[in-house]
Structures are given as C-alpha cells and as structure tokens.
C-alpha positions as CSV (number, residue, x, y, z in Angstrom):
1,X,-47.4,12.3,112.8
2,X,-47.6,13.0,109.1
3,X,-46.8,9.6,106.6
4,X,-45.7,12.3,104.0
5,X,-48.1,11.4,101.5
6,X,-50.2,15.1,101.6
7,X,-47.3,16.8,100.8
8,X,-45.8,14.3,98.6
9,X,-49.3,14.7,96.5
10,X,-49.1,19.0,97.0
11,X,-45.6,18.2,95.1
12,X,-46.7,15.9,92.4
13,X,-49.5,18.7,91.9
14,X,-46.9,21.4,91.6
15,X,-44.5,19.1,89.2
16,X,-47.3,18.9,87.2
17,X,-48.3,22.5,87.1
18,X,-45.3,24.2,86.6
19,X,-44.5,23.7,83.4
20,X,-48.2,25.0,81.9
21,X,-47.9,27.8,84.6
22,X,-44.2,28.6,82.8
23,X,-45.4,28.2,79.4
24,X,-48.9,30.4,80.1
25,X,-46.3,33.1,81.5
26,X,-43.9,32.5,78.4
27,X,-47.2,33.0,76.4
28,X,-48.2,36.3,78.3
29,X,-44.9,37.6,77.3
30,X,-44.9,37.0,73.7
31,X,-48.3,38.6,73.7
32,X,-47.8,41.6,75.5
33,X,-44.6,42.5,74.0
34,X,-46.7,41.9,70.0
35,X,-49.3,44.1,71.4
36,X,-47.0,46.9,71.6
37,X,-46.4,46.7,67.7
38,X,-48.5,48.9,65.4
39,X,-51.2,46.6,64.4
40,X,-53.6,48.2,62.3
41,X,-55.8,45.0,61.3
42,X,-58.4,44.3,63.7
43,X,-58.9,41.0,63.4
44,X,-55.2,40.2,64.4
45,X,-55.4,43.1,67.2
46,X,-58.1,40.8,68.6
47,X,-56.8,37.4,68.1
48,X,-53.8,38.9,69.9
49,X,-56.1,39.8,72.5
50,X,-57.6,36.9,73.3
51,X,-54.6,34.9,73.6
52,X,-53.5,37.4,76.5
53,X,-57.0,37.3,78.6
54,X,-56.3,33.1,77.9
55,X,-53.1,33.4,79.1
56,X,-54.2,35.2,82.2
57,X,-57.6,32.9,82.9
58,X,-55.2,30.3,82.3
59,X,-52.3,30.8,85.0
60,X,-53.2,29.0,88.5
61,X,-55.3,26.7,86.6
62,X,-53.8,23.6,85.3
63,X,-56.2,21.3,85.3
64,X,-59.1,23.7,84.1
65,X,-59.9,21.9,80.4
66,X,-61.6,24.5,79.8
67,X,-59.2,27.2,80.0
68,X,-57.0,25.8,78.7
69,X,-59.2,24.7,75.6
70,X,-59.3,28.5,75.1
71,X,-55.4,29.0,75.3
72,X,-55.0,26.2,72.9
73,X,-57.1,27.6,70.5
74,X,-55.9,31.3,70.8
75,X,-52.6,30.0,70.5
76,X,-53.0,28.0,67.6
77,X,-55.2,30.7,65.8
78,X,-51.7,33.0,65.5
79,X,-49.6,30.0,64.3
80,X,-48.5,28.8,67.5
81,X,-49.4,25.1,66.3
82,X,-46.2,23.3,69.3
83,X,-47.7,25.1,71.7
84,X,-51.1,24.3,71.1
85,X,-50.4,20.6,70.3
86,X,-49.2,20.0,74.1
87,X,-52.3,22.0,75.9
88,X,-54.6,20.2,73.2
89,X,-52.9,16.6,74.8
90,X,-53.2,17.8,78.3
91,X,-56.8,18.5,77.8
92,X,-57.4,14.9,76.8
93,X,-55.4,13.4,79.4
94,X,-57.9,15.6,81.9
95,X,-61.0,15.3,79.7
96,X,-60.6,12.4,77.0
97,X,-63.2,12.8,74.3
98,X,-63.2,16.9,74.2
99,X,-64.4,17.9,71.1
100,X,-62.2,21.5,70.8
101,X,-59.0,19.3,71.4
102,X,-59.8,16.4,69.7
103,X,-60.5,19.0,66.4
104,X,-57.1,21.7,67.4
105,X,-55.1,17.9,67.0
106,X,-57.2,16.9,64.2
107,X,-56.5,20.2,62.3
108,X,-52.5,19.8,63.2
109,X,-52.4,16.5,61.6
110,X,-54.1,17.9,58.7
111,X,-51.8,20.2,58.4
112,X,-48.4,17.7,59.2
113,X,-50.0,15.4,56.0
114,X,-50.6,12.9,58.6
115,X,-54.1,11.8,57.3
116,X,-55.3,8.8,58.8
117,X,-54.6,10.9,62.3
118,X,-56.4,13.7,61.0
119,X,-59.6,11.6,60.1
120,X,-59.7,10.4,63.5
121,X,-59.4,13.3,65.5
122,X,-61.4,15.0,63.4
123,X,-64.3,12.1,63.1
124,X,-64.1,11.9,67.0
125,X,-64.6,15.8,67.6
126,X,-68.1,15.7,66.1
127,X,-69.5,19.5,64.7
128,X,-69.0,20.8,67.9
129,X,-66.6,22.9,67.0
130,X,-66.1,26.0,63.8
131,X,-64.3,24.4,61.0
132,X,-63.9,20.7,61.9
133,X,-66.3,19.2,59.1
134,X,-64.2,21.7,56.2
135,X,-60.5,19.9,57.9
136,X,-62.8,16.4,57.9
137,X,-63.6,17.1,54.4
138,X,-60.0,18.8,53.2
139,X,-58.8,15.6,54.9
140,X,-61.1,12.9,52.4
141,X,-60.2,15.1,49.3
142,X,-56.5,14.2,50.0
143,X,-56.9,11.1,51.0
144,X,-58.8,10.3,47.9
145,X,-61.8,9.3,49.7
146,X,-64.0,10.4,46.9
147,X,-67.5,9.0,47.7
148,X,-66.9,9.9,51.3
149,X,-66.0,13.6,50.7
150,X,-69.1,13.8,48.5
151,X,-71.3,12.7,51.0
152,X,-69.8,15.9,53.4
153,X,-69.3,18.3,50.8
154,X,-73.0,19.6,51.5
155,X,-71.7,20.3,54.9
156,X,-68.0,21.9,54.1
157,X,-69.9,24.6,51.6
158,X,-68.9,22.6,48.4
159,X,-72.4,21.6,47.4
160,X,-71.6,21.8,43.8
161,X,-68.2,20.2,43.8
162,X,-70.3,16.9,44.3
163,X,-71.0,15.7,41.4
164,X,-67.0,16.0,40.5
165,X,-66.8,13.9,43.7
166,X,-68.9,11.4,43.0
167,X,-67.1,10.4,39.3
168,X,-64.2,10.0,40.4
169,X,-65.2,7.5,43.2
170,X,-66.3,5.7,39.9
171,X,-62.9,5.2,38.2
172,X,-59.8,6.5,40.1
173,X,-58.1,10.1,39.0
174,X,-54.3,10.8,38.6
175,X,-53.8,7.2,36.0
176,X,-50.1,7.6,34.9
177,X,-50.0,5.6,31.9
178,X,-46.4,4.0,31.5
179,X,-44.6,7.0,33.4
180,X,-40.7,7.2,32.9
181,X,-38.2,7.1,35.1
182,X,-37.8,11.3,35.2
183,X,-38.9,13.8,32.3
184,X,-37.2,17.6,32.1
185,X,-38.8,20.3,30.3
186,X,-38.0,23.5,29.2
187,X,-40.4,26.2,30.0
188,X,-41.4,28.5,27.3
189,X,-41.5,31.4,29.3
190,X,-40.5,32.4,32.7
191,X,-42.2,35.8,33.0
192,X,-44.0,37.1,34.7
193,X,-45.3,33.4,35.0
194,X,-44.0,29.9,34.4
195,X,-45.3,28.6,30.8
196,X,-45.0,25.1,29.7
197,X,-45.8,23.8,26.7
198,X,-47.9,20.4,27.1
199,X,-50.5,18.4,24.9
200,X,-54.0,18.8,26.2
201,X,-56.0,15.9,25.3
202,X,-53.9,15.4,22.2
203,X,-53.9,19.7,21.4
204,X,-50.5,21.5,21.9
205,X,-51.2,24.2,24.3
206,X,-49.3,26.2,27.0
207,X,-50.0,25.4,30.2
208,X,-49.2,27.8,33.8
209,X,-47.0,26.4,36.6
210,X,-48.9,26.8,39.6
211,X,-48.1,25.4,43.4
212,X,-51.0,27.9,44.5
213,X,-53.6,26.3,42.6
214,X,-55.4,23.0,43.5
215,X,-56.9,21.1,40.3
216,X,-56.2,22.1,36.8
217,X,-58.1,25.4,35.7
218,X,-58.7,25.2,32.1
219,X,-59.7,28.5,29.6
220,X,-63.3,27.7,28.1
221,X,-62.4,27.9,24.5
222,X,-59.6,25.1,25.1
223,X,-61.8,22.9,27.3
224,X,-64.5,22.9,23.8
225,X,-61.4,22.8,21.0
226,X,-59.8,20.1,23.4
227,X,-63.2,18.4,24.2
228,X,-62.6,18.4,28.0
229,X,-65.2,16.5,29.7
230,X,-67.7,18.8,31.6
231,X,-70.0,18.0,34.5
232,X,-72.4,19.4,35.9
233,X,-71.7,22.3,38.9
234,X,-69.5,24.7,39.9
235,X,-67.3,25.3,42.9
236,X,-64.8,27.4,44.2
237,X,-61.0,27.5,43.4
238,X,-58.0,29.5,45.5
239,X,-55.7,30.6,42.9
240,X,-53.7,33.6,42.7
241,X,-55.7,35.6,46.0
242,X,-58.9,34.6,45.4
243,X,-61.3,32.5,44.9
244,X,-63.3,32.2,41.3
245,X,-66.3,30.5,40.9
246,X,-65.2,27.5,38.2
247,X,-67.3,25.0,36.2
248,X,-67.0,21.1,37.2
249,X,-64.8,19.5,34.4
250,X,-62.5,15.9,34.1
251,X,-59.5,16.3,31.7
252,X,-59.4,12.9,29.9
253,X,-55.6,12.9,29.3
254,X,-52.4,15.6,29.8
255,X,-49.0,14.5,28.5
256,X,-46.0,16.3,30.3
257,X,-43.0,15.3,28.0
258,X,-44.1,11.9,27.4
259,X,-46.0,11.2,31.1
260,X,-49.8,10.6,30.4
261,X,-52.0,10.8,33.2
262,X,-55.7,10.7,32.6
263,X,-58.4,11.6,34.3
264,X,-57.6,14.7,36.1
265,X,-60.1,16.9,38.2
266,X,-60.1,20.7,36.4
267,X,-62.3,23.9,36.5
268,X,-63.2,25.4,33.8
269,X,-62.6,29.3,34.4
270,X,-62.3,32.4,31.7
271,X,-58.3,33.1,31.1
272,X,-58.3,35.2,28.1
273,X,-57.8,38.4,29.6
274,X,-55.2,37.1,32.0
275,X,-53.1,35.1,29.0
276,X,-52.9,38.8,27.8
277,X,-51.3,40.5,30.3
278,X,-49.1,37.1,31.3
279,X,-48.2,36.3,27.3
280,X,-48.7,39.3,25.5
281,X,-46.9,38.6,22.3
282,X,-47.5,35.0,22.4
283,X,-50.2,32.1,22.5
284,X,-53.6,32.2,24.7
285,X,-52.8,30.6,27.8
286,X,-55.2,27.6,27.6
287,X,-54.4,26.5,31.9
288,X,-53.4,26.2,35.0
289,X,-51.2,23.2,36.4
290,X,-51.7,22.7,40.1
291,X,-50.2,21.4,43.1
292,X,-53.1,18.6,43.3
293,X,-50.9,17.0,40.0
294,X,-47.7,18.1,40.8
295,X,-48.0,16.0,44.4
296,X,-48.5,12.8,41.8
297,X,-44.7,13.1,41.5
298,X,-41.8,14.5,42.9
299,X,-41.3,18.0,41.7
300,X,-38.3,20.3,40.6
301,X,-38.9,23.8,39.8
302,X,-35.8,25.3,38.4
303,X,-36.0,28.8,38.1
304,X,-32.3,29.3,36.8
305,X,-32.6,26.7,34.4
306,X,-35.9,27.3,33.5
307,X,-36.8,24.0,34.1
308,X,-39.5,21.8,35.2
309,X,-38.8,18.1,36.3
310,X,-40.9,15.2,37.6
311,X,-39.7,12.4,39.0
312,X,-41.8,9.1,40.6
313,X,-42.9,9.5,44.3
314,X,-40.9,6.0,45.0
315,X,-37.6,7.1,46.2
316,X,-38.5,10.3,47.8
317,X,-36.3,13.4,46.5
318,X,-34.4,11.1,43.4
319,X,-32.0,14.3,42.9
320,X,-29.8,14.4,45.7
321,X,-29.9,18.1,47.0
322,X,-25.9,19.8,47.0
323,X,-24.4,20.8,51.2
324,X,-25.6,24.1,50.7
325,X,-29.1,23.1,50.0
326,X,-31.4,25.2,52.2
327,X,-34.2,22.9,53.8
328,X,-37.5,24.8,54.3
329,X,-40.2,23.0,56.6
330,X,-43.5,23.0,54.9
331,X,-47.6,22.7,55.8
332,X,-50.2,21.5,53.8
333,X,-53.3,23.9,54.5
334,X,-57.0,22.8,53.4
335,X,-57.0,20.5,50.4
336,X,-53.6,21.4,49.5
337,X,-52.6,25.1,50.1
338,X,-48.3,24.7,50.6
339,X,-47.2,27.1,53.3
340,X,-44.2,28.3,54.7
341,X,-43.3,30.7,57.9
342,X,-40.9,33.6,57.3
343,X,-40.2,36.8,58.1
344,X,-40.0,40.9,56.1
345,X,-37.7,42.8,57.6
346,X,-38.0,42.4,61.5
347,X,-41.5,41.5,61.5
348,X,-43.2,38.6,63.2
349,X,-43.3,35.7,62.1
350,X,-45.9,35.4,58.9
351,X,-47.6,32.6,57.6
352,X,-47.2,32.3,53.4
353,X,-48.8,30.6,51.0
354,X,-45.8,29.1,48.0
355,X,-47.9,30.6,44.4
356,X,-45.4,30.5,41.6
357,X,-48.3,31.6,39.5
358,X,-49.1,35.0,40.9
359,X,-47.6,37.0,37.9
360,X,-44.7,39.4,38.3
361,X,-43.8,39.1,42.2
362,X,-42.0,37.9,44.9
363,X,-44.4,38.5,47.4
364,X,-48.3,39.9,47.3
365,X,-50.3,40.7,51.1
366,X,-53.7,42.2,51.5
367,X,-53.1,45.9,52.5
368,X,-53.3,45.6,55.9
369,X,-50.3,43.4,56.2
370,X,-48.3,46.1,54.0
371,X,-49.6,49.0,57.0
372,X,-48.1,46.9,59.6
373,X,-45.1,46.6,58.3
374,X,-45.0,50.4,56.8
375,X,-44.5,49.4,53.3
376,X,-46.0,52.0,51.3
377,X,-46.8,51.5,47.5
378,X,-45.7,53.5,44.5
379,X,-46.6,54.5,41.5
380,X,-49.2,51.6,40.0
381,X,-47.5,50.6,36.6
382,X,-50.8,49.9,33.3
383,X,-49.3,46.0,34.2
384,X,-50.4,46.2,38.1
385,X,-53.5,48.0,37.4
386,X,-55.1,46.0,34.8
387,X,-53.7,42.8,36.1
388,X,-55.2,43.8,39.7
389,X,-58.6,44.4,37.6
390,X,-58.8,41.6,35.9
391,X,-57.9,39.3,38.9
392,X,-59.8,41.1,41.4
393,X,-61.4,43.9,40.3
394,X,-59.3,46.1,41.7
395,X,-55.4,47.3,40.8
396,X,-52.3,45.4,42.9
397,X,-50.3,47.8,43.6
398,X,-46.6,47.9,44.2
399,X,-44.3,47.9,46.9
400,X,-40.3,47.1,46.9
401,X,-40.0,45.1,49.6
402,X,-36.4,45.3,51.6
403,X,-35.7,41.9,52.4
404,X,-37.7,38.3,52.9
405,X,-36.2,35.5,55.1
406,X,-37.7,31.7,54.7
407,X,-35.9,29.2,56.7
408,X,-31.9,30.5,55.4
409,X,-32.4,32.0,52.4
410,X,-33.4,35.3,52.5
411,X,-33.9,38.0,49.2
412,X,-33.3,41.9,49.3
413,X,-35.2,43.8,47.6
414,X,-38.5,41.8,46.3
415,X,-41.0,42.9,43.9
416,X,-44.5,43.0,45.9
417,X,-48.1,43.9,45.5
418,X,-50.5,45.3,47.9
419,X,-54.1,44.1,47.2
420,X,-53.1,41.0,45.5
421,X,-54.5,39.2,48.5
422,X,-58.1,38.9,49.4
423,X,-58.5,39.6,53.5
424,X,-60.5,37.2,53.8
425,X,-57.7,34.8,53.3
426,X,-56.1,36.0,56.0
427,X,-58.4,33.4,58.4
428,X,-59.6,30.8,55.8
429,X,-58.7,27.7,57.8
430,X,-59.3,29.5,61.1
431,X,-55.5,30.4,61.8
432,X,-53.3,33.2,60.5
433,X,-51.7,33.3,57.2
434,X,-50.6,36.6,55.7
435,X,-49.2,36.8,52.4
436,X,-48.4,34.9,49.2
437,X,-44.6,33.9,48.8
438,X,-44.1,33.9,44.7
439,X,-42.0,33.1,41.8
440,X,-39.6,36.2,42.1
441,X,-39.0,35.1,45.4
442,X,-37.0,32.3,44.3
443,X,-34.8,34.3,41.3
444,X,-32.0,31.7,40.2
445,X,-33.3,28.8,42.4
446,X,-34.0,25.7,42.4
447,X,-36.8,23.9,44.4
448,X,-37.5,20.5,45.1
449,X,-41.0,19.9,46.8
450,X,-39.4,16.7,49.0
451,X,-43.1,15.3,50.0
452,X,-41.6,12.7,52.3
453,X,-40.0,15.0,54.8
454,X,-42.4,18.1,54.0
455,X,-39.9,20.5,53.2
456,X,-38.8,22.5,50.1
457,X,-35.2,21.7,48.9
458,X,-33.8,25.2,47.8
459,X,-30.9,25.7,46.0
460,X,-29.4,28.6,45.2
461,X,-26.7,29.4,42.0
C-alpha cells in the first residue's frame, strides 16, 4: 500500500510548475497576438520571434535552466524586465552561479540604480555573456569607481575615455563649493531648446539644458577663451540621437546662480553650427549641461515658468509635489540614459529616452518606429532639414503626432521628427528602446527628477 509520498512529490512538482507553465502561456499570448501587428523593422520582427519559439521550448519544462535562460532573455530584450526578473531567480535556485542570469539580474539592477547589486551580479556572471562587462563598466562610472572603470574601459569599447578615468580617481569630480540651500534661475530662452545663462570658468556664457546628455559637452572656441582643461583622448557621447566622437576635457569650475562645482568631466565637441539653428539672433551656445551634473542635486525643470531649480540631494524632492502631481516611474540605462515607458496612439508599449535638448520636438524615433505606427511625415521645413544635417547628416523630418501617454499625462498633438534617432539606438544596451520623449512633450510642465523614488514628478498648469 502506497505511504502517499510519490504522489505527494508528483504534486509538489506540479505546484511548482504551474505558475512558469501559466506565465510561458501568458507569454505566448502577448507574443502571438504583437506578431499580428504590422512590424516593418526586422530586428523587432525577430526579437518577437524568438520570444515565441522560447515560450514554446519553454512550456513542459520547468526546471530546464536552460530554456528558460532563453525566455528570460527574450523577454527581457522587448522590455519585459518583471517577467524576466522571476525566470532569471528560478534559474539560480536550479542552477546557482549561471552566468546569463546572474548578468539579466545584474543588468536589472543597473537599471533600478541599485549599484552595489548590479556590481555583484554583474562581477559574478564573468564575460560569458554579450554586454555584461559595458553594464559592469556603466555600473563603476556611476558608482564613481574611477580607477576601476578605467581599468575595464579597454574592454567596454571606451579605450580613450581612460585617461579622463584615471584623473579623476586622482582628486574626486562633482566638488560643490559652499552650495545653498536652493538656487532658481531663469532660462534665457526656451526654444527650441532650454538656454541658461551660467559662468564657465569665470566667462559668462549660455549653457543647453540637457537630461539626454551625460557629461558636459563644451564648443571648442569656449573650452580655449574659457581655458578648459584638456586631456588627452576622445570618446563617445549620446546626445541628441547619436553619438559624436568628443575630445577628453575637465572643466575647472561652473557656477549655476551662485553653486560652484569644480571639476567636472566634459567633451569638447564643435557647436557652432547647432547654436545657429537653436539661437539664431543671439549668442554662440558655448555647452551642454547633462544629467551626469544635474543627478548632483535634485532637479526642477519648469517649463511654464521657464525655470531651472536645484536643490541638495539630502531631503529627497525638497518641493513638495501638489495632489494632482503625476508620478512617472523611471530607469537609468547605461551610464545615465533616463527612460520612461509610454505609449502613441494605441501602440505597444515603447521604451523613451527623457532629452530636453533635442531642439523643436516633443518626440523624435528612427523611421522605422514612425512605419509601425503609420505616421507619415510632411513637408521638411529649411529648420528640420539643416538641423537634421548638421546633427546627423541627414534632414529630421516631421510628423504631427496624435497623442503620447507617459504614466497619466498624456499630450495631443506633438511635434515629432522622423530620423532624429539613429537605429542603432534602438538595441544599445541589448533591450528595446524606441524613441526620444522631448521638451515639447512636457509644454507648461513642471518636472521634478525625484532620484530617491526614481520617478519624475510632473506637474501640469
């Protein structure tokens, strides 16, 4: 006579299998039903692809690593980061060590901000798999693990970022000398980009607001008049698209409205042509401020006001937010690329990358993001053209797009540009993003960049 135990272990088995058989199936769904969507990019065609045949290997087989190593990382490759997250753990409770899940967590955490997980994971999973040692590196760079992320730049394609690297694991970056309690300044200008007026090691200059761009990027001529320090190599920046090849530099000192910091990481990277088209009648732009000097504080970017604030980090969000504050969740991609899920229209969910400097828009794709959703561009105004040419080398062109929804705020009727993204962003950090989200987006709101809780405090008026 049976004691039970044979079929108490069959249902332990099944307990245990269900719920990856249900979420395999759930999986299959979601991917046949996208497959039936006009996709005419073929790298998302077979990204969607491969998360069906994983989905299908996958069923019957809980306690294959293996598969579901493949699932995990097909799912996680369209921006299903929860649903990877818990096959990536039941890999390592079946297999503890595996490099592909050890490196799918480790790239989660980079992307959550929670670093001294992500350096783990990501140490642990070896170079076994694509793309670990560039998270391992993004990873140091925020960290401010200087030395170290010199040491692996080599490895993450940044060879001549190095010797940037190595100074400032000599003397510390980001110094803010006596900083008070909260400055407020008035932007110049507000279009097509933000303009600030700032003093560049002691020169009066304007400056671009940038949450797309990393370190500072500063215009040749005001990197000699300003003496900017230069070093030697060049790497490459993300800003507005792309990426431009820009010249090693440390700016000795930037005061924001009486905060000094000193020692900031910059590029050095020709503007003149772009401070044309962006402030026509007005000054040479001499910069760039990015997001790598804005996350020194607690930032407010009021585009009804016209406004920029910066408050200390202690504190989180100093400005309480009004009730009708819309809370966005962020993720921090790569070294410090702020992104956001929305949707256009009806479409899928899209991955966006916040750039309040691309000029004159409220949202920019690569073209075949524009095809799937059947937005068609008009007529291409002398300011798209030689804009697109002089960022890209080839003309944006532009496309009304019906509506945008982030979180609970959505806009009808957005300014967009088709080209204005470089394809090959689309898979940079080895998962999906889409387009840029941009200034026009956020017409007579204010945003708080709440670092604490990794979300964006909108507020509309």
């Amino acid at each position: 006579m049976s004691d039970g135990r044979p079929r108490a272990r069959r249902g332990a088995l099944r307990a245990v299998r269900f719920p990856l058989a249900a979420l395999a199936l759930a999986a299959l769904t979601i991917a046949v039903a996208r497959a039936d969507w006009l996709q005419p990019d073929p790298t998302l065609r077979d990204a969607q692809l491969q998360l069906r045949e994983a989905t299908r290997d996958t069923v019957g087989h809980a306690d294959d690593a293996a598969r579901l190593d493949t699932l995990g990382v097909a799912l996680l490759r369209l921006g299903r980061g929860p649903d990877a997250r818990k096959l990536f753990t039941r890999v390592l409770a079946l297999k503890p060590g595996d490099p592909s899940a050890l490196a799918g967590l480790g790239k989660l955490a980079l992307f959550d901000n929670h670093l001294a997980e992500a350096e783990s994971l990501l140490t642990a999973a070896g170079n076994v798999e694509e793309g670990t040692i560039a998270d391992l590196y993004s990873t140091r760079l925020r960290r401010g693990e200087w030395a170290d992320a010199a040491r692996l730049a080599e490895d993450a394609d940044d060879a001549g970022r190095a010797s940037l690297l190595e100074n400032l694991a000599e003397a510390p970056p980001f110094q803010i000398v006596s900083p008070p309690k909260e400055v407020s300044l008035m932007w110049s200008r507000s279009y097509p980009v933000p303009l600030v007026s700032v003093r560049l090691n002691g020169e009066v200059v304007l400056m671009a607001l940038d949450t797309g761009a990393s370190d500072l990027l500063i215009d040749p001529m005001w990197a000699s008049r300003a003496n900017v320090t230069r070093l030697p190599g060049q790497s490459l920046a993300f800003w507005c698209g792309s990426r431009f090849a820009v010249k090693n530099a440390i700016v000795q000192k930037l005061e924001i409205n009486g905060i000094k910091i000193e020692r900031i990481p910059a590029g050095i990277l020709s503007l003149h042509k772009w401070s044309i088209e962006v402030n026509p009648t007005g000054e040479q732009v001499a910069g760039v401020i990015g997001l790598n000097l804005l996350r020194r504080f607690t930032p407010t970017i009021d585009y009804k006001r016209k406004r920029l604030e910066l408050r200390p980090l202690e504190g989180g969000v100093a400005a309480a937010a009004g009730p009708d504050a819309i809370r966005v969740p962020f993720e921090l991609w790569g070294e410090c690329e702020l992104m956001v899920r929305g949707t256009v229209g009806g479409s899928r969910k899209m991955a966006m990358v916040v750039q309040t400097g691309v000029p004159g828009c409220g949202f920019a794709a690569p073209n075949e993001v524009f095809e799937e959703l059947g937005l068609k561009g008009g007529a291409i105004s002398k300011f798209m053209k030689s804009m697109g040419t002089i960022m890209q080398g080839r003309p944006w062109v532009g496309v009304t797009v019906p509506s945008i929804t982030v979180g609970r705020m959505v806009t009808d009727h957005v300014a967009g540009w088709s080209n204005a993204m470089d394809s090959a962003e689309m898979w940079r950090h080895g998962v999906r993003r889409d387009a840029i989200l941009a200034g026009e987006f956020f017409e007579n709101t204010r945003i708080t960049i709440d670092w604490a809780k990794q979300e964006l405090v909108l507020e509309q008026f």
